[in-house]
C-alpha positions in Angstrom: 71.7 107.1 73.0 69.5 105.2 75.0 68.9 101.5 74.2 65.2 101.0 73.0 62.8 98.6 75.5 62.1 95.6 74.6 60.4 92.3 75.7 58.9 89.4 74.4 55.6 90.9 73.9 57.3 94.0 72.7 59.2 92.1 70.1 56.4 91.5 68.1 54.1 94.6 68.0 55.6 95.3 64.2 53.3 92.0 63.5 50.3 93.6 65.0 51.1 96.9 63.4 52.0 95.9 60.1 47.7 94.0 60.2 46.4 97.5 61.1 43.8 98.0 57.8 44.2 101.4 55.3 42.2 104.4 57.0 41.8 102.5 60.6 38.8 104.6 61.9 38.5 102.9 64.9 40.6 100.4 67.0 40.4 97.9 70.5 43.7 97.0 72.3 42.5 94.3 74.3 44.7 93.8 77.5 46.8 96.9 77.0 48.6 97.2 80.0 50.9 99.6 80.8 50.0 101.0 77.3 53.3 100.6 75.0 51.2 99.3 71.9 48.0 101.9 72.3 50.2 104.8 71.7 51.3 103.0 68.8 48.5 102.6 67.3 47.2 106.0 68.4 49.1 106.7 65.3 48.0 105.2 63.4 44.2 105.6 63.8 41.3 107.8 64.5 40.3 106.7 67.6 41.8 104.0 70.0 39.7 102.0 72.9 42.4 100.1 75.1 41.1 98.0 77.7 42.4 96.3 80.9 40.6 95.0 84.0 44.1 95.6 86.2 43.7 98.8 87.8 47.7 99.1 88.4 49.1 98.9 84.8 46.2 101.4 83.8 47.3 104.1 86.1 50.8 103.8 84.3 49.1 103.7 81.3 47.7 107.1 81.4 50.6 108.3 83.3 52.7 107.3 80.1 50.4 107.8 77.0 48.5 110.5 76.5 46.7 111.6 73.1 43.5 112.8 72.5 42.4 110.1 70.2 43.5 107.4 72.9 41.1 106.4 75.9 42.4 103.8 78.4 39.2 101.8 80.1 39.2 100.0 83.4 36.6 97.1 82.3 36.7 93.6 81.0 36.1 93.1 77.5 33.9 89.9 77.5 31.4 91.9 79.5 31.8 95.8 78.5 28.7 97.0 76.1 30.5 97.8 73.8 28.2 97.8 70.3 28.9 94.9 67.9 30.4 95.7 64.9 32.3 98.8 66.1 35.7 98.5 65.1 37.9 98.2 62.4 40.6 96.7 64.2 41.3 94.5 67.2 44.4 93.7 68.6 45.5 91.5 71.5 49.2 90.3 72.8 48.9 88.1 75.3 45.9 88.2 76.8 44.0 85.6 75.1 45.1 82.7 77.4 43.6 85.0 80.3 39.7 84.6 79.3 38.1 82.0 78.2 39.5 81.0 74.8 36.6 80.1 72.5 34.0 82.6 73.6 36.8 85.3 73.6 37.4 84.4 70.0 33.7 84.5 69.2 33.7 88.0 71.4 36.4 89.8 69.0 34.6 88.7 66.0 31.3 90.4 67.0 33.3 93.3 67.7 34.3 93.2 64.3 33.0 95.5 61.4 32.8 93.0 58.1 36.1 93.9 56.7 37.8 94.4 60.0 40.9 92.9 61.3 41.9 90.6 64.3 45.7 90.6 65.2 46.7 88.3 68.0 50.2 87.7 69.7 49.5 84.7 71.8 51.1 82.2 73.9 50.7 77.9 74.0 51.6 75.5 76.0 54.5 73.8 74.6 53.5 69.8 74.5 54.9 68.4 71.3 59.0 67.9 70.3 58.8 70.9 67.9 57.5 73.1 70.6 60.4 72.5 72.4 62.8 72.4 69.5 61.7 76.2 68.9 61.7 76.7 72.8 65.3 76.0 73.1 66.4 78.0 69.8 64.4 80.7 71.7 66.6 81.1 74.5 69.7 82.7 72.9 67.3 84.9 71.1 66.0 85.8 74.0 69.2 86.3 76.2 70.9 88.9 73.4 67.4 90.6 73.0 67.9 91.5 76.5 71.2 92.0 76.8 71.4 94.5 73.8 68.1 96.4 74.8 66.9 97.9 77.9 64.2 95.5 79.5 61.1 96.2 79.9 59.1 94.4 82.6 55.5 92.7 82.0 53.5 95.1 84.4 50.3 92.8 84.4 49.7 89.8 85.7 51.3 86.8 84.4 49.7 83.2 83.4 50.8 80.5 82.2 48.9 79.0 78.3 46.2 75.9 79.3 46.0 75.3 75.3 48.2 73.6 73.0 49.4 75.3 69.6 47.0 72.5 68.0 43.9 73.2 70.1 44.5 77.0 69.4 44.7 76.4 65.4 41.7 73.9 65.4 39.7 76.5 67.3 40.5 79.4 64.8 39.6 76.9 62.1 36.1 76.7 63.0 35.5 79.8 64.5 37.5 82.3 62.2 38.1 80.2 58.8 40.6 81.5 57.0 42.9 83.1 59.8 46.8 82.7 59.4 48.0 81.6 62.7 52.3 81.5 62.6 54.4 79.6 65.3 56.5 82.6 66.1 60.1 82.2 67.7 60.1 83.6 71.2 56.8 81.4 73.1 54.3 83.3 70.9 52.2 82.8 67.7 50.8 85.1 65.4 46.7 84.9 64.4 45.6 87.2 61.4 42.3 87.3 60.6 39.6 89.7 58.5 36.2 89.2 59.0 34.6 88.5 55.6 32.6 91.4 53.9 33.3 95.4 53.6 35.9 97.2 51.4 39.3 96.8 53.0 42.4 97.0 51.5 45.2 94.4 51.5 46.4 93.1 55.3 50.4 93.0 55.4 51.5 89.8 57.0 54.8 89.2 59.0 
């Protein structure tokens, strides 16, 4: 039986799935590369946009994933027309700390229906004692993840987070009050947000 892939963005796709609103008619993955969580949510919605400016990762995207409710696009979301208001879900797992933080925050909320939700994996720069406390409990984590699962390499490019877990939470607190942001174990945190207004049922938290 083969081992299942994993990596650290991998890890926590059940956090962005389990945010995915009742009746998802239709949902962004921003930065999808090489397409893992777009075929997951292909599954779980009627119609799936997933976006990535690196030409490489989409080619093995669409070599990987193919459904006729999925479309991969070769475009950068801050700039795409897409309308505002068109979806009832965006997700993004580290890619936020690739565009400009603030205006990409404002950028998924106009993207939003009311009643949509916003489900970001993220990474921070670790600056304070308790981010390294958790960075070294991640480590072990980490190593057995790996060594009990096949590896899966990150086939974008990689950056390293400018902002700080606190500049990310004051951010979200004036730009999308209300969001649950979670420190998450393995160099990540969680952000759940649903943009006030509409009928949505209940959004299942990690």
């Amino acid at each position: 039986m083969a081992r299942p892939s994993w990596n650290r963005n991998i890890h926590y796709h059940p956090v962005v799935l389990r945010a995915v609103p009742p009746d998802c008619k239709r949902a962004l993955d921003v930065g999808c590369g090489a397409g893992l969580l777009a075929g997951k949510l292909a599954a779980r919605c009627r119609d799936v946009i997933a976006i990535d400016i690196d030409a490489p990762a989409l080619r093995r995207a669409r070599a990987a994933h193919s459904s006729p409710n999925l479309t991969f696009l070769e475009s950068d979301v801050m700039t795409h027309p897409f309308d505002s208001g068109s979806f009832d879900f965006v997700a993004s797992i580290a890619t936020l700390h690739h565009l400009p933080f603030e205006q990409a925050l404002r950028r998924f909320q106009s993207l939003l229906r009311p009643g949509g939700v916003l489900a970001i994996i993220g990474l921070y720069d670790l600056q304070t004692i308790s981010d390294f406390v958790y960075g070294c409990a991640a480590m072990p984590v980490s190593w057995w993840m790996q060594a009990s699962r096949r590896h899966e390499p990150v086939s974008a490019p990689i950056r390293d987070p400018a902002e700080s877990l606190s500049e990310i939470i004051a951010a979200a607190e004036r730009l999308l009050p209300g969001a649950e942001i979670t420190r998450q174990l393995l160099f990540r945190y969680s952000l759940i947000w649903r943009k006030p207004g509409g009928e949505s049922g209940p959004v299942v938290r990690s």
